[in-house]
LUMVONU-839620 format. One record per residue (C-alpha): residue number from 1; residue in three letters; y, z, x. Coordinates in pm, whole numbers, plus 50000, padded with zeros to 5 digits. Each point is the difference from the previous one (the first is absolute). Layout:
<atoms>
<atom NUM,'ALA',<Y,Z,X>>
...
</atoms>
This chain:
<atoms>
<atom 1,'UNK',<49105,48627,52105>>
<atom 2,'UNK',<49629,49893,49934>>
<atom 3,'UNK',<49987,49648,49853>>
<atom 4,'UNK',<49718,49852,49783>>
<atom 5,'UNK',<49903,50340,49933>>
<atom 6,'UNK',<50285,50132,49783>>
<atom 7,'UNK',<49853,50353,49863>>
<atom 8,'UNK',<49935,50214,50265>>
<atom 9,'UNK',<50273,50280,49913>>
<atom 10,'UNK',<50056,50359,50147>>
<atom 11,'UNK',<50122,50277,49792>>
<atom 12,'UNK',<50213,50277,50170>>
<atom 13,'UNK',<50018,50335,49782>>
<atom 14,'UNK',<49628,50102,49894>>
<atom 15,'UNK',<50135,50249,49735>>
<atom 16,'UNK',<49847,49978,49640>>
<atom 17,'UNK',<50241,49732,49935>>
<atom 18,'UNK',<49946,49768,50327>>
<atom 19,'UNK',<49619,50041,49917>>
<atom 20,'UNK',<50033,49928,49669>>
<atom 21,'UNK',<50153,49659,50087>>
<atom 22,'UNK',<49733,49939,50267>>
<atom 23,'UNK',<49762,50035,49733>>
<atom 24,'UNK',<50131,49732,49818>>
<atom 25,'UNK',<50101,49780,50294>>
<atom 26,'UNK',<49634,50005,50051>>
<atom 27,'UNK',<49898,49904,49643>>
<atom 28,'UNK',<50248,49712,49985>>
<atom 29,'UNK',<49895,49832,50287>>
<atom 30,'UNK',<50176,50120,50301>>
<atom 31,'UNK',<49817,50152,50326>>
<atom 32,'UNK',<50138,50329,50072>>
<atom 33,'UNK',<49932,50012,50366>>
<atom 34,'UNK',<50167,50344,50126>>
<atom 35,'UNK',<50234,50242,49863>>
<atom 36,'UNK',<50294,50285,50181>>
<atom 37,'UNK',<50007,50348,49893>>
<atom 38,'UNK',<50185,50257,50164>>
<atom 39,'UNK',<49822,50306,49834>>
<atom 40,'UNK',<49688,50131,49939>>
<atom 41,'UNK',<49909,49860,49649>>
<atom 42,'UNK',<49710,50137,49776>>
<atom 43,'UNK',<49840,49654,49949>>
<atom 44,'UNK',<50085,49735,50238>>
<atom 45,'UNK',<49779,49777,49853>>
<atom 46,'UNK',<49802,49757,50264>>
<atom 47,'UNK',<50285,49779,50111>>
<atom 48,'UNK',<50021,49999,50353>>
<atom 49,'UNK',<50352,50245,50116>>
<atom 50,'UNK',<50223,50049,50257>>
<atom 51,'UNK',<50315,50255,49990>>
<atom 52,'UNK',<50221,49797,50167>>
<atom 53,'UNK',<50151,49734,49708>>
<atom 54,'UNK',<50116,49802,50362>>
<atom 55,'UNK',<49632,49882,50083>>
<atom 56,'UNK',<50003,49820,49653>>
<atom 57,'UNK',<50229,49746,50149>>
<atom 58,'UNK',<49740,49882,50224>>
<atom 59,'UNK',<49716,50012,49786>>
<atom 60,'UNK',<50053,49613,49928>>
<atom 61,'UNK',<50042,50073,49626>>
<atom 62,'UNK',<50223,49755,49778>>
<atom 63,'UNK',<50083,50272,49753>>
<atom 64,'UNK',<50104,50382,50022>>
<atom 65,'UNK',<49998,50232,49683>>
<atom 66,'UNK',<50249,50290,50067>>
<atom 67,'UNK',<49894,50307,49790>>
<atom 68,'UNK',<50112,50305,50218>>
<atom 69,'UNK',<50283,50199,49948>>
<atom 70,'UNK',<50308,49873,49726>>
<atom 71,'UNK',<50283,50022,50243>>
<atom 72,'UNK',<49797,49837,50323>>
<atom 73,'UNK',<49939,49632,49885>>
<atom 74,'UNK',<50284,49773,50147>>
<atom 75,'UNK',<49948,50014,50338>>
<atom 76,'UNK',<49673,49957,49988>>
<atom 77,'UNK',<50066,49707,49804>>
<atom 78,'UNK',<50230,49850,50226>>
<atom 79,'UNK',<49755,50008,50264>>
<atom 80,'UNK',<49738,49795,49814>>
<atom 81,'UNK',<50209,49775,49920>>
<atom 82,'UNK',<50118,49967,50319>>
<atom 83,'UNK',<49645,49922,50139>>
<atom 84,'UNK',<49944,49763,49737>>
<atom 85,'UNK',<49748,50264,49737>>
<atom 86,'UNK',<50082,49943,49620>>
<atom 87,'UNK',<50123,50329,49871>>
<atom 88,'UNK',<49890,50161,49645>>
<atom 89,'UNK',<50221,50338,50001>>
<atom 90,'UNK',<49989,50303,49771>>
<atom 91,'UNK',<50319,50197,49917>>
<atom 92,'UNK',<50228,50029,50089>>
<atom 93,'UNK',<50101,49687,50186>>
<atom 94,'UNK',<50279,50105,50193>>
<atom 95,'UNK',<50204,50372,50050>>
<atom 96,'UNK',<50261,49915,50095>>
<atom 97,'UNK',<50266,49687,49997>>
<atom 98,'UNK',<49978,49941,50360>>
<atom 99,'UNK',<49640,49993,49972>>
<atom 100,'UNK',<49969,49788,49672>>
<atom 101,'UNK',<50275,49732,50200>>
<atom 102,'UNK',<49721,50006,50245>>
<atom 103,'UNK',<49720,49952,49784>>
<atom 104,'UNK',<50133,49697,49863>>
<atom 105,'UNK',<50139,49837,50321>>
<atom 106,'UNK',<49646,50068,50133>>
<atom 107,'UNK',<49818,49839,49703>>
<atom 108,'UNK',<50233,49677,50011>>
<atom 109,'UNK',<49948,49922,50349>>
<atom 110,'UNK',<49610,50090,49996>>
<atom 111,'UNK',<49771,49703,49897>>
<atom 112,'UNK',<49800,50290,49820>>
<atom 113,'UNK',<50083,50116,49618>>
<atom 114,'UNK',<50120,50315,49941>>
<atom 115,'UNK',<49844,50133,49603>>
<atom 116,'UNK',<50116,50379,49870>>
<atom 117,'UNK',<49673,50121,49828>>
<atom 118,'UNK',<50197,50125,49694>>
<atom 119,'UNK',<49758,49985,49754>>
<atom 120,'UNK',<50153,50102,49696>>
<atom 121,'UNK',<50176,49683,49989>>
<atom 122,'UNK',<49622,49868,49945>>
<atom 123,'UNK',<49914,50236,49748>>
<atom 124,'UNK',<49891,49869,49651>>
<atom 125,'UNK',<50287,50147,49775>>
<atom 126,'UNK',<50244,49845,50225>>
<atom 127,'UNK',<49867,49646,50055>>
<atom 128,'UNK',<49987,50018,49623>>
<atom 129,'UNK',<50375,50085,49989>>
<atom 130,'UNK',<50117,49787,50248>>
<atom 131,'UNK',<49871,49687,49840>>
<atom 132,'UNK',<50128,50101,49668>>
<atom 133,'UNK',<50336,50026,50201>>
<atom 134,'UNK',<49993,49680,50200>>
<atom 135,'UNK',<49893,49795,49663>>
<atom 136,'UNK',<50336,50113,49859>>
<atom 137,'UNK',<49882,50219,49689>>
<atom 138,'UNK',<50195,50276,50007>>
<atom 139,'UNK',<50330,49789,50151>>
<atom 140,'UNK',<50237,50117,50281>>
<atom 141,'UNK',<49868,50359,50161>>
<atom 142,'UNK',<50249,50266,49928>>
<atom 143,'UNK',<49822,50344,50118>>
<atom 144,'UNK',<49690,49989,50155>>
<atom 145,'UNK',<49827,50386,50032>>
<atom 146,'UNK',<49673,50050,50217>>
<atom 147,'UNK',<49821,50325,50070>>
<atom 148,'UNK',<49766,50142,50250>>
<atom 149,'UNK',<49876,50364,49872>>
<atom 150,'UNK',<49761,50280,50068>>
<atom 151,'UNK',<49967,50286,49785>>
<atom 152,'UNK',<49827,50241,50305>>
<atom 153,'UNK',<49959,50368,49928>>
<atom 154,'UNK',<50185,50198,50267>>
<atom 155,'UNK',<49654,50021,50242>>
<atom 156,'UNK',<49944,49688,49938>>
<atom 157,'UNK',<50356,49890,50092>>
<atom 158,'UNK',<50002,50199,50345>>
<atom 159,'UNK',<49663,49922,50086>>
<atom 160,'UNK',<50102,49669,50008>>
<atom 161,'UNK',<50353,50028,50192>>
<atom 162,'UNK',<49761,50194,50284>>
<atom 163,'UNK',<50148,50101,50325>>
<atom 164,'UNK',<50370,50058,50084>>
<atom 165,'UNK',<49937,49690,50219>>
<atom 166,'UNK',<49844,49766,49750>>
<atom 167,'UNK',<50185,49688,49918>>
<atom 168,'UNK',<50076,50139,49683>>
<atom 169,'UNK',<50192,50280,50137>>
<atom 170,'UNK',<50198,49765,50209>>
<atom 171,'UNK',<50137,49757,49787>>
<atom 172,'UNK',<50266,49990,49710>>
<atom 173,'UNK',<49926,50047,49641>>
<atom 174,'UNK',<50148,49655,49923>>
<atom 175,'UNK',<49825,49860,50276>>
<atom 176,'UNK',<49652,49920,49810>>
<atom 177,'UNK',<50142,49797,49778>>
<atom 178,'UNK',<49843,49630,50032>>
<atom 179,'UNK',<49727,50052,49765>>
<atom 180,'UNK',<50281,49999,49776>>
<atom 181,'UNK',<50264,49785,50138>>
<atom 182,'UNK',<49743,49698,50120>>
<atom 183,'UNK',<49901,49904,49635>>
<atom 184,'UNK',<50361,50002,49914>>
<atom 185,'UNK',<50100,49754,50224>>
<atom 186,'UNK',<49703,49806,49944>>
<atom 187,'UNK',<50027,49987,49632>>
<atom 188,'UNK',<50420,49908,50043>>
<atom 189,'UNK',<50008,49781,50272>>
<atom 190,'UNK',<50285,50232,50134>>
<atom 191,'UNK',<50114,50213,50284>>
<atom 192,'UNK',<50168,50335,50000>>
<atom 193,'UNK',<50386,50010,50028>>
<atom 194,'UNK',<50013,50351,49987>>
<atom 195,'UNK',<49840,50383,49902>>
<atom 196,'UNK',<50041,50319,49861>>
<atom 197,'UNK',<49797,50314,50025>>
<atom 198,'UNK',<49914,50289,49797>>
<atom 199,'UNK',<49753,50268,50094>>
<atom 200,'UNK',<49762,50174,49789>>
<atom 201,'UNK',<49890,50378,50118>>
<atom 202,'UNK',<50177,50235,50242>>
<atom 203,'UNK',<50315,49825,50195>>
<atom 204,'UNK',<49812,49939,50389>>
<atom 205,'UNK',<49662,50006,49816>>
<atom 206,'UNK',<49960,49746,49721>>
<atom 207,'UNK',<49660,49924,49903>>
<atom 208,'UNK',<50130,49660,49781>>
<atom 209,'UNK',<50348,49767,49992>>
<atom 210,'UNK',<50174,49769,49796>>
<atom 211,'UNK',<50134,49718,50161>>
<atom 212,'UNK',<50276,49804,49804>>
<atom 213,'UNK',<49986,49609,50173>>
<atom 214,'UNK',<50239,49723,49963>>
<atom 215,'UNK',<49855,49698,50047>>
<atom 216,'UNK',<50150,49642,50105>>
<atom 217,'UNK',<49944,49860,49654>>
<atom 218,'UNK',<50245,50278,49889>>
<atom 219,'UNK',<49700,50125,49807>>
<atom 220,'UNK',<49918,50414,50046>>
<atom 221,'UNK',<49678,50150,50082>>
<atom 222,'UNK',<49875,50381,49981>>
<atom 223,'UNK',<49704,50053,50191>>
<atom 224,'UNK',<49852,50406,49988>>
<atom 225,'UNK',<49776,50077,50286>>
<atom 226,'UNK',<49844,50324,50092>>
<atom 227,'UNK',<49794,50303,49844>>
<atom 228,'UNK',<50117,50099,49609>>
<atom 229,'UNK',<49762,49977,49699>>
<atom 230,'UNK',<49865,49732,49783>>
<atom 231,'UNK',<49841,49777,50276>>
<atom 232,'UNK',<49917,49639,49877>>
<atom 233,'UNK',<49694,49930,49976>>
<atom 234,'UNK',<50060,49642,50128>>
<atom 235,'UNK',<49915,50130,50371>>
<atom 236,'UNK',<50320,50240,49963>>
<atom 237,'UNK',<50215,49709,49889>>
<atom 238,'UNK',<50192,49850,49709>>
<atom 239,'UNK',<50271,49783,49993>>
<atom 240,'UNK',<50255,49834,49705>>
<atom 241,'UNK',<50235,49704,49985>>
<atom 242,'UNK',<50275,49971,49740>>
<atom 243,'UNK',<50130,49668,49980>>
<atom 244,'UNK',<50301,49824,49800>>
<atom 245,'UNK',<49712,49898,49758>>
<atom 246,'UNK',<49751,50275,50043>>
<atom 247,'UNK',<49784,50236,50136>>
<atom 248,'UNK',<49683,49994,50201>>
<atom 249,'UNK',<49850,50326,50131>>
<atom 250,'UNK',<49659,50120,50088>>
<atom 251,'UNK',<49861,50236,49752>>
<atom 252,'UNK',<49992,50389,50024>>
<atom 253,'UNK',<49648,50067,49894>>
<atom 254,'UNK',<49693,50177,50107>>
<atom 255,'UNK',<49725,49874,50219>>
<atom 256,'UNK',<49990,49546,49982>>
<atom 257,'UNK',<50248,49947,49748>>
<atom 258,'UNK',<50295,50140,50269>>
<atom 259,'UNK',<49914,49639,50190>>
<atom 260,'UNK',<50107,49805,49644>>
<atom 261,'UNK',<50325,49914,49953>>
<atom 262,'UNK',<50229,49988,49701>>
<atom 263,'UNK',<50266,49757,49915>>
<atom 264,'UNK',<50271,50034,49741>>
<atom 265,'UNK',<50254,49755,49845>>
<atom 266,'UNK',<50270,50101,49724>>
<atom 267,'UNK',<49988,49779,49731>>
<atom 268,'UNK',<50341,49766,50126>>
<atom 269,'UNK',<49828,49930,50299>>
<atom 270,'UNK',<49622,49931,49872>>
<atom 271,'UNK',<49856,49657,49923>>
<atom 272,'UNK',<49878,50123,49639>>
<atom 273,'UNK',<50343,50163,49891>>
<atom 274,'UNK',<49814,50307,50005>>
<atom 275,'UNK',<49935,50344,50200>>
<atom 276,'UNK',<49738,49861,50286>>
<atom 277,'UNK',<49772,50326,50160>>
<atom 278,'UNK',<49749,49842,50165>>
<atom 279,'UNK',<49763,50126,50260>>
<atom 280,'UNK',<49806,49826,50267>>
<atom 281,'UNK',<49687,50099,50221>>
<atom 282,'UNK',<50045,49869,50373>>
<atom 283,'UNK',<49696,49762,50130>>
<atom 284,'UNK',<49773,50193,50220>>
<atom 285,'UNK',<50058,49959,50382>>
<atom 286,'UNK',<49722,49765,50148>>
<atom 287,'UNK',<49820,50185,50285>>
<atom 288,'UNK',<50131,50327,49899>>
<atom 289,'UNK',<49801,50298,49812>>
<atom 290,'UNK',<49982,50030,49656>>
<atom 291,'UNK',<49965,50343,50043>>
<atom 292,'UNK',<50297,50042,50174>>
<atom 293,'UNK',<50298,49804,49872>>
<atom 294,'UNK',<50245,50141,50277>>
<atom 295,'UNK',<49794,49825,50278>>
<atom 296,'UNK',<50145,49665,49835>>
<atom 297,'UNK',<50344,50100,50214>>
<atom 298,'UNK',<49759,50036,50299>>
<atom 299,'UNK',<49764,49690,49944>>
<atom 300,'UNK',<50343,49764,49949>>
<atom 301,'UNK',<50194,50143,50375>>
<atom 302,'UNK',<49657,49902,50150>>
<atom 303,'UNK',<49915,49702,49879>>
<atom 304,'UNK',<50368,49870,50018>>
<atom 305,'UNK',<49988,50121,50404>>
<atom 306,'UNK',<49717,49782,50032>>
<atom 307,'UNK',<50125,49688,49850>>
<atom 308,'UNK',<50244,50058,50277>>
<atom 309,'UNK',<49764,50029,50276>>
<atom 310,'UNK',<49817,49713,49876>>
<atom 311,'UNK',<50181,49716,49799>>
<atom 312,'UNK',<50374,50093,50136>>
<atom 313,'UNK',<50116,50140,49655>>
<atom 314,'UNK',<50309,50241,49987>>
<atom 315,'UNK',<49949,50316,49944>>
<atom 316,'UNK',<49979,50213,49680>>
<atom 317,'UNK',<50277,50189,50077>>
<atom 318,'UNK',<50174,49851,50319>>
<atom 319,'UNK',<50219,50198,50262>>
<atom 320,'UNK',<50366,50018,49839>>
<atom 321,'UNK',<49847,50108,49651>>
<atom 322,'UNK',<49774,50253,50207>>
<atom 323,'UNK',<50338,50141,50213>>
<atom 324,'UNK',<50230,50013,49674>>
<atom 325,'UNK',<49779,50161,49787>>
<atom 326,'UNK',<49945,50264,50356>>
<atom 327,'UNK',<50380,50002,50032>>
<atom 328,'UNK',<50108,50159,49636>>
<atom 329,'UNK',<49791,50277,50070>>
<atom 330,'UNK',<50170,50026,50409>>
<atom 331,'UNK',<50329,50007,49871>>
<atom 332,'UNK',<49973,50194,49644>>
<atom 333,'UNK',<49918,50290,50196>>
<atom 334,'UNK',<50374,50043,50089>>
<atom 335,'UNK',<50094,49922,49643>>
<atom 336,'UNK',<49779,50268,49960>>
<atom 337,'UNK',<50179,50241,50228>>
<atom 338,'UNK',<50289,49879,49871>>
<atom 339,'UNK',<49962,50124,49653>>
<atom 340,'UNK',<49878,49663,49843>>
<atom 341,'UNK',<50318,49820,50146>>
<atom 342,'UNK',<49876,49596,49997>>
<atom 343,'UNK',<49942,49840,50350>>
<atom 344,'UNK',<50001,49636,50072>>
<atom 345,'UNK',<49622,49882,50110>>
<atom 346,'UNK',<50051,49791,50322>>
<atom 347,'UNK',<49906,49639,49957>>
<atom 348,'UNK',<49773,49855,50291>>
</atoms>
């Protein structure tokens, strides 16, 4: 690894997504110095490329962004760890257990960080939740629901599966399920014990699940992930707490008011004796576009990655958060099969 540098990063997966994060690598500071791409991509943008991901790991980078396909990211982690390359990884982070066991054997022997870039844990709505949570407002969690929706129109929705052989085609329908799951465990502190799965659509071809969590608190989560109607318009993502004094839950409203968050107390459990309905309006991300709320999720994994590189600082969301959050979705799909039988989650 480079020292006294400590921004020159690759990025392997040039895809809309893996630019997108170059773009803002480069705005916040970081030199994006070459990037991997196996296909032919409409607008590769000017960062030098290679298709082999392998070259990266002599490129004498001292961080990696891995944005190419969902179900390729853990061995490619474990090699730049390995050679000493800080790791910011998109979703999933592991898929499988024997690969998530390696993940995090690699990432606590390497003297590199490992980061998952799961930005909705960064998003506005849910920092706001999370420190209504943590300052003990609404008490002990007791359900904790997050969703990750698109309402797509049929073309829509197959344009964007694509090819028999896209990544979308080859995973499970539980598998995309951190978007979800991440903020859960972020905003609980806990891990998940174990998981149940329901399909939504066509038995072998659900476009959406419900997955029914227990999590080591003893608390229960329901996270919905997929394709069904009523997206939020909180980049596709709301999410509620009840507590043993409360809720807090972001709002479901059109356009900026879906990143506001409402909080209710009944009157036994309010300060004033009476019914408390309040609502708050998160603080704008610093660095991020105030055109663009959802790029607050985006502007927080980077700039957290490079307080890493730079002042040693651990990561957003380190590597056992990253693999448990990957895992529910691994092993709901035979709950799935299963008929929505609950499987344990492995702990790593």
């Amino acid at each position: 690894m480079v020292t006294g540098v400590g921004r020159r990063i690759g990025v392997i997966g040039l895809g809309p997504q893996g630019r997108y994060l170059a773009r803002w690598a480069d705005r916040l500071g970081f030199e994006v110095v070459i990037g991997c791409e196996t296909r032919d991509v409409d607008d590769p943008g000017s960062i030098p490329r290679t298709r082999d991901w392998a070259e990266l790991l002599g490129a004498g980078l001292d961080g990696v962004v891995l944005a190419d396909d969902f179900d390729t990211h853990a061995p490619r982690a474990v090699a730049f760890l390995d050679a000493g390359v800080h790791v910011l990884s998109e979703t999933a982070a592991c898929a499988s257990e024997a690969e998530g066991r390696d993940l995090v054997a690699a990432a606590d022997a390497s003297p590199a960080s490992y980061s998952f870039a799961e930005n909705y844990v960064a998003l506005p709505h849910v920092r706001s939740i999370a420190q209504v949570v943590a300052a003990g407002e609404v008490g002990d969690i007791e359900l904790i629901e997050a969703e990750y929706l698109h309402g797509l129109g049929p073309a829509a929705l197959q344009d964007l599966l694509g090819a028999p052989g896209h990544w979308r085609n080859r995973i499970s329908p539980t598998a995309y399920c951190t978007h979800t799951l991440s903020p859960v465990l972020a905003i609980t502190g806990a891990r998940p014990v174990s998981v149940a799965a329901h399909g939504i659509g066509p038995p072998g071809r659900e476009t959406a699940v419900v997955l029914v969590v227990r999590l080591s608190t003893g608390a229960l989560a329901v996270a919905r992930h997929g394709f069904l109607q009523g997206e939020p318009d909180s980049h596709w993502s709301w999410v509620s707490v009840r507590g043993t004094r409360g809720l807090v839950e972001s709002r479901r409203m059109p356009g900026a008011d879906a990143w506001s968050i409402r909080l209710r107390s009944e009157p036994w459990a309010s300060p004033t004796g009476a019914v408390r309905e309040q609502v708050r309006v998160p603080e704008r991300v610093s660095g991020g576009d105030r055109d663009e709320p959802g790029s607050a999720g985006t502007v927080g994994v980077l700039e957290a990655f490079r307080a890493c590189l730079d002042d040693g600082a651990p990561p957003l969301v380190p590597v056992r958060a990253a693999v448990d959050a990957s895992l529910v979705g691994v092993v709901a799909a035979g709950s799935l099969a299963a008929g929505g039988t609950p499987v344990a989650v492995p702990r790593i």
